[in-house]
C-alpha positions, 0 to 999 in steps of 0.5 A, spaced: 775 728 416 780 734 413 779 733 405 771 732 407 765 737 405 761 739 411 756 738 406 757 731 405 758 729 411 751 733 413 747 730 407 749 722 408 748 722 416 741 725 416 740 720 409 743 714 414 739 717 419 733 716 416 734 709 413 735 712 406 739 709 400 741 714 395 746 713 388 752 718 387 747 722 381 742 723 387 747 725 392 751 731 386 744 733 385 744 734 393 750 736 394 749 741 388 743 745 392 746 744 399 752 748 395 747 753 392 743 755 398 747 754 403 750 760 403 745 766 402 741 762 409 748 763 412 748 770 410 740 770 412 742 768 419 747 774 420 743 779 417 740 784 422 734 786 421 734 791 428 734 798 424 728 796 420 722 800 422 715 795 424 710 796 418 705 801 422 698 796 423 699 791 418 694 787 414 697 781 412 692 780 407 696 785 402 702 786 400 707 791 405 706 798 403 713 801 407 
């Protein structure tokens, strides 16, 4: 597996994983979204939101006002 995408690897085992049969279009098209927001989640999940102050009592039905 050296040459291989992660991405492609990842995409065709959970396809096989559920019985799903997809040609090469369908896998470019999967292949091209997982490269474009793979990365930005990855960013998200190192992001450190510790500083960041709690909205005093929030109303969920309205946008953040802080």
């Amino acid at each position: 597996m050296g040459d291989s995408n992660r991405g492609d690897d990842f995409i065709s085992a959970g396809l096989a994983a559920l019985g799903i049969e997809a040609d090469e279009i369908e896998l470019a098209v999967m292949n091209a979204a997982q490269a474009m927001f793979w990365p930005p989640i990855l960013e998200l999940f190192d992001f450190d939101a510790s500083a960041a102050r709690p909205e005093p009592h929030p109303d969920l039905s309205r946008a953040p006002t802080a």
